[in-house]
N, CA and C of each residue as an Amber inpcrd file, in Angstrom:
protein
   288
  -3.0110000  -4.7670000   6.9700000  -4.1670000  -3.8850000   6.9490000
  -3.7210000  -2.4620000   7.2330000  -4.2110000  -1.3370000   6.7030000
  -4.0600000   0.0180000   7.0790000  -5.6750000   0.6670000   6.8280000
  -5.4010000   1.6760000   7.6040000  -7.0130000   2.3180000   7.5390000
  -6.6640000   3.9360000   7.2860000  -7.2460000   4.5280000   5.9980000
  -7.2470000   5.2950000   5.2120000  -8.3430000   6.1800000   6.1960000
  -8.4130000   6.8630000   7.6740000  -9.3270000   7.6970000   8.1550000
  -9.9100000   8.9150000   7.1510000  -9.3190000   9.4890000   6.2990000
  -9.4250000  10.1330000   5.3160000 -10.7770000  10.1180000   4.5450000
 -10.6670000   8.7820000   3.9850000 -11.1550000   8.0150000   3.1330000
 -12.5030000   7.3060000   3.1420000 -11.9470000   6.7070000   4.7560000
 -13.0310000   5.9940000   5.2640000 -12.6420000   4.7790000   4.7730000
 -11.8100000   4.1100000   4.0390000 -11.1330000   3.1450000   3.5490000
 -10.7540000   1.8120000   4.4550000 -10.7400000   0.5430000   4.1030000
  -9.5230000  -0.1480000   4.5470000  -8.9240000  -0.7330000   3.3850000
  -7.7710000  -1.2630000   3.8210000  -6.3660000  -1.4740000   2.3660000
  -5.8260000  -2.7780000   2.7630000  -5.3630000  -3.6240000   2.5890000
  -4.6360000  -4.5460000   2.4950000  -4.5110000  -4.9770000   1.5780000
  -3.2070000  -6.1090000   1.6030000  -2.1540000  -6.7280000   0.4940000
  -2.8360000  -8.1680000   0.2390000  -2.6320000  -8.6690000  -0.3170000
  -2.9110000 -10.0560000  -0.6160000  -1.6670000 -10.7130000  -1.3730000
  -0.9340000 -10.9680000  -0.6890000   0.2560000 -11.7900000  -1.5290000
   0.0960000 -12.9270000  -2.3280000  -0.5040000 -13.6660000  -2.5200000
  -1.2590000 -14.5480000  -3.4730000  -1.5190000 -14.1340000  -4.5700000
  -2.2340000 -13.4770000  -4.9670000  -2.7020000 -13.0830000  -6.0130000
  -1.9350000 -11.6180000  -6.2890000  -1.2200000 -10.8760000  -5.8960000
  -0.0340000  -9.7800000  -6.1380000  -1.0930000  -8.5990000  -6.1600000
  -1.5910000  -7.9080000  -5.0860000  -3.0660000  -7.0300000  -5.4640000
  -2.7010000  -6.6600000  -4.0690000  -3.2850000  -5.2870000  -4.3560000
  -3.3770000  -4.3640000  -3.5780000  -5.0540000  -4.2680000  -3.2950000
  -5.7480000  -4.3170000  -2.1520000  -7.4040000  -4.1390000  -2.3880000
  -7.9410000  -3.3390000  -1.4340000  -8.9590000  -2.6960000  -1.3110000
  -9.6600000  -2.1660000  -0.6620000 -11.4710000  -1.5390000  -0.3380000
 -11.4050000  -1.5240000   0.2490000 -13.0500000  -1.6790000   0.7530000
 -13.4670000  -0.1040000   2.0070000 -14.8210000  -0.0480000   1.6910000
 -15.4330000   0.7310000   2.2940000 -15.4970000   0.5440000   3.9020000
 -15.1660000   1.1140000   5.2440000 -15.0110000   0.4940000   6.7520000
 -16.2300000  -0.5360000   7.0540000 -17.1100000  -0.1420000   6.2340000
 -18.6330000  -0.8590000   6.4860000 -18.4300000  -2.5410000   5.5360000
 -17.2490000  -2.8860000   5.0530000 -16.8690000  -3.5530000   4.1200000
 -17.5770000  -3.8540000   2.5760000 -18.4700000  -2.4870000   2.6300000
 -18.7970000  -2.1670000   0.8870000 -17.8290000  -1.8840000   0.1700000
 -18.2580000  -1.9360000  -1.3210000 -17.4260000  -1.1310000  -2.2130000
 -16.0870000  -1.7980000  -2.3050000 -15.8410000  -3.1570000  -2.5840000
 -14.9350000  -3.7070000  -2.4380000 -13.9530000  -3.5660000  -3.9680000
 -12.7160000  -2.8250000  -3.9400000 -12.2580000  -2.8220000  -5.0560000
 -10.7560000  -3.6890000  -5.2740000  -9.7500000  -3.8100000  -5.7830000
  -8.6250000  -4.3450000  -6.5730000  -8.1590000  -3.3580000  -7.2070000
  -7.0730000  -2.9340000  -6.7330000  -5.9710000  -1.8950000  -7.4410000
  -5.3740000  -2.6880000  -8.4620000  -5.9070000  -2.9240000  -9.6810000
  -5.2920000  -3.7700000 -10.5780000  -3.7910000  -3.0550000 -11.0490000
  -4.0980000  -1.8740000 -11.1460000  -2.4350000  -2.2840000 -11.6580000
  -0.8910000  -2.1900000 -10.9840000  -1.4830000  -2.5360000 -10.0280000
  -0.3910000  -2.9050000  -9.1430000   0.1870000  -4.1840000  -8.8360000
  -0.5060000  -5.1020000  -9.5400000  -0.2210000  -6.3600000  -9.9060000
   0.8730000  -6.8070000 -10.5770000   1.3040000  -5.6690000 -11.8540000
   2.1580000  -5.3320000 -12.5010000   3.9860000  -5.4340000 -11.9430000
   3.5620000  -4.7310000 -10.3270000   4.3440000  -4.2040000 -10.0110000
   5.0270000  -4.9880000  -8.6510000   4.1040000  -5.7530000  -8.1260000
   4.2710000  -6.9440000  -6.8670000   4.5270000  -7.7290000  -7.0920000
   5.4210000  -8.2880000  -6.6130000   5.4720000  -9.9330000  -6.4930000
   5.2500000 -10.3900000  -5.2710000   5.8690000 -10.2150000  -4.1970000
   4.9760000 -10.7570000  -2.9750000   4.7540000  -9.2440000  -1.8790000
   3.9880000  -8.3480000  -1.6940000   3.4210000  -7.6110000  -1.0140000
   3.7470000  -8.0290000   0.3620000   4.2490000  -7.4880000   1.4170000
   4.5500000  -7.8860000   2.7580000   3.9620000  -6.5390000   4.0160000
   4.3130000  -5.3990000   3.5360000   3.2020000  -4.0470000   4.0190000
   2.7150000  -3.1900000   3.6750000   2.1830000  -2.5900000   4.2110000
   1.4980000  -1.2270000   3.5770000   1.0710000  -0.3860000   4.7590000
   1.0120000   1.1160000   4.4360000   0.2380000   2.1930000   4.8870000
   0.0200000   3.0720000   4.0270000  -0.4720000   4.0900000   4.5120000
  -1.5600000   5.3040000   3.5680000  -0.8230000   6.8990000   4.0860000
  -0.6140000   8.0510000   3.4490000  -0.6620000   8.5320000   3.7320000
  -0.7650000  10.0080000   2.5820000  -2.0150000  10.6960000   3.2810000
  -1.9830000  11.5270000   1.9490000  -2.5780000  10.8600000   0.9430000
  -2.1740000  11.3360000  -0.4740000  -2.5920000  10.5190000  -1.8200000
  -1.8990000   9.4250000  -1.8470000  -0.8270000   8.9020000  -0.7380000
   0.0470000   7.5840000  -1.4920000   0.1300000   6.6790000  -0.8450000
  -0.2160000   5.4280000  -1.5980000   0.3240000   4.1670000  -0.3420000
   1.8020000   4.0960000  -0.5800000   2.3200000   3.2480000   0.6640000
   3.7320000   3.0420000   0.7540000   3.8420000   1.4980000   1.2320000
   4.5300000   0.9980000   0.0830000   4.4970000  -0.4260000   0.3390000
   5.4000000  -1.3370000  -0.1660000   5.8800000  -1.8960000   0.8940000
   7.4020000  -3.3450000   0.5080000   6.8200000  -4.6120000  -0.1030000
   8.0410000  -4.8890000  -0.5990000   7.8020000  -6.3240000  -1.2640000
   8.7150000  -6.9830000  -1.2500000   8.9150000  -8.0480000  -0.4810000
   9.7580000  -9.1270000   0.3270000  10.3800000  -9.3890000  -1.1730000
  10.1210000 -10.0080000  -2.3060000  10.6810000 -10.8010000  -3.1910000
  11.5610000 -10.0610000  -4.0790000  10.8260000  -8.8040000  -4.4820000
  11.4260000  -7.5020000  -4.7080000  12.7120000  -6.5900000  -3.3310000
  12.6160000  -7.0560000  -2.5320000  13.5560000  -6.6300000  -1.8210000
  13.2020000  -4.4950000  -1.9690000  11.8860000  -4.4320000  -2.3860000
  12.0480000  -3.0710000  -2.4270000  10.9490000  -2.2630000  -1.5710000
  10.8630000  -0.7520000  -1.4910000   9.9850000  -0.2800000  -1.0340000
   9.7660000   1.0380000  -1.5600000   8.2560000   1.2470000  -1.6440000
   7.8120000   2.3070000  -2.8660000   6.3250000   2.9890000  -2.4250000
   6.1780000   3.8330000  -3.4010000   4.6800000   4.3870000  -3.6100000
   4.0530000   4.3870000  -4.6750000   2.7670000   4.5930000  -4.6510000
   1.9440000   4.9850000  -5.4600000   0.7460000   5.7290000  -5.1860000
   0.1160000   6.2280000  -6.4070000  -1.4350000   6.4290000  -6.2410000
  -2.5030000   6.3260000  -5.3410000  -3.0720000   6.0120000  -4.2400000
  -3.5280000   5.8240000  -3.4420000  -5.3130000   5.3110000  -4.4410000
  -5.5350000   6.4160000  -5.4760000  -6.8530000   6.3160000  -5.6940000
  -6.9300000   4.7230000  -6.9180000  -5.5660000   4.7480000  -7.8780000
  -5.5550000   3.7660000  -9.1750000  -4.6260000   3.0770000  -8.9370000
  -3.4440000   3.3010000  -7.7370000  -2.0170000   2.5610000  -7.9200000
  -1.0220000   3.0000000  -8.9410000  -1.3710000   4.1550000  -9.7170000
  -0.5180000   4.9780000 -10.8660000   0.7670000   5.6000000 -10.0790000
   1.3240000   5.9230000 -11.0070000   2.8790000   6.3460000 -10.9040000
   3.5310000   5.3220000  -9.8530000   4.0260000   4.3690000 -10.0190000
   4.3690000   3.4520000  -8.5960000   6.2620000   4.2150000  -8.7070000
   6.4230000   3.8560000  -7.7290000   7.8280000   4.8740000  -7.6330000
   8.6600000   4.4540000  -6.7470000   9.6810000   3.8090000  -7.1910000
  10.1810000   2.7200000  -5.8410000  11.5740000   3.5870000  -5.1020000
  11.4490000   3.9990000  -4.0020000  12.1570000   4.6170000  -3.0600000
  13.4740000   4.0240000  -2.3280000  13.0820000   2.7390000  -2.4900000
  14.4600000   2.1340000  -1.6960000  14.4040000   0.5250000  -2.4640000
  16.2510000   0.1460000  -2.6920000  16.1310000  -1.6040000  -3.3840000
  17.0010000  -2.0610000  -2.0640000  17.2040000  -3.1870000  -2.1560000
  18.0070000  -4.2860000  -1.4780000  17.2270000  -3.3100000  -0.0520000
  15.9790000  -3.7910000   0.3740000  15.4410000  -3.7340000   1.3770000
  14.2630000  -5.1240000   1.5450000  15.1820000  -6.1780000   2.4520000
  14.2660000  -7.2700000   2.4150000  13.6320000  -7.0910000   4.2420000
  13.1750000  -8.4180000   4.1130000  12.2160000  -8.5460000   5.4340000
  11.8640000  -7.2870000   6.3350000  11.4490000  -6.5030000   5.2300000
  10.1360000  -5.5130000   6.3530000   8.9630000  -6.0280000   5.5800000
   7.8150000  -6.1080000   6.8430000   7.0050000  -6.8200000   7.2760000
   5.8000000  -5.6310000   8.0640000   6.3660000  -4.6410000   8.0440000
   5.4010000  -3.8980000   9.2250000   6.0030000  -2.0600000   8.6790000
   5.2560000  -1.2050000   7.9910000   5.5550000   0.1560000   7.5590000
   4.2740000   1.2770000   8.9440000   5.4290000   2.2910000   9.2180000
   4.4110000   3.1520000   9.5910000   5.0490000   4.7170000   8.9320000
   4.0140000   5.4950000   8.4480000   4.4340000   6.8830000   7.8710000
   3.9380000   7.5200000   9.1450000   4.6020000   8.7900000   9.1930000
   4.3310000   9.9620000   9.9610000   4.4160000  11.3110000   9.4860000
   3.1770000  11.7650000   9.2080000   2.9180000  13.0320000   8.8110000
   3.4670000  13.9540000   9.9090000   4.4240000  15.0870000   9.7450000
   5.1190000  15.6260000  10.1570000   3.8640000  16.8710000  10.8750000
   2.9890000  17.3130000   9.6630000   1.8040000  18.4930000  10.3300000
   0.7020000  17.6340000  11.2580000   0.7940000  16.2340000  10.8640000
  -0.0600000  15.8970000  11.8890000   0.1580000  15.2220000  13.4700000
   1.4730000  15.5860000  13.6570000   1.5790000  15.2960000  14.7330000
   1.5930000  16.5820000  15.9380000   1.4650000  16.3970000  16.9550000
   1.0520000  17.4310000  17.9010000   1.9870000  17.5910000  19.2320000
């Protein structure tokens, strides 16, 4: 799970079905980043930051971004990265 304060969002993975999804905090508005399906094979974390999620994939051994709003441009940042399980970003202006 990650929470998009931004947004008002929540995000999580669903490794089952290879989907990225997310919903309104009130749990409306429930959507499926379909095309990121494309791009997962088993989803293991995620966080938000800015326009991009950042997210590993155990089977893929990789870790990447994308789109935050469609899952477009996915952009994989690091390979032969297995068992992470747990991502945190840190915005550099937002820390104090």
């Amino acid at each position: 799970l990650s929470i998009d304060y931004v947004e008002n969002k929540l995000y999580w993975i669903s490794s089952g079905n290879r989907t990225i999804n997310r919903c309104n905090l009130d749990g409306g508005n429930l959507e499926v980043i379909e095309s990121m399906k494309e791009e997962l094979k088993k989803a293991t974390a995620l966080t938000i930051m800015d326009k991009k999620l950042w997210w590993a994939d155990q089977n893929l051994a990789q870790l990447g971004t994308c789109n935050k709003r469609d899952g477009r441009n996915p952009t994989i940042l690091r390979n032969k990265t297995s068992g992470v399980v747990h991502m945190k970003v840190y915005d550099k202006e937002a820390q104090q």
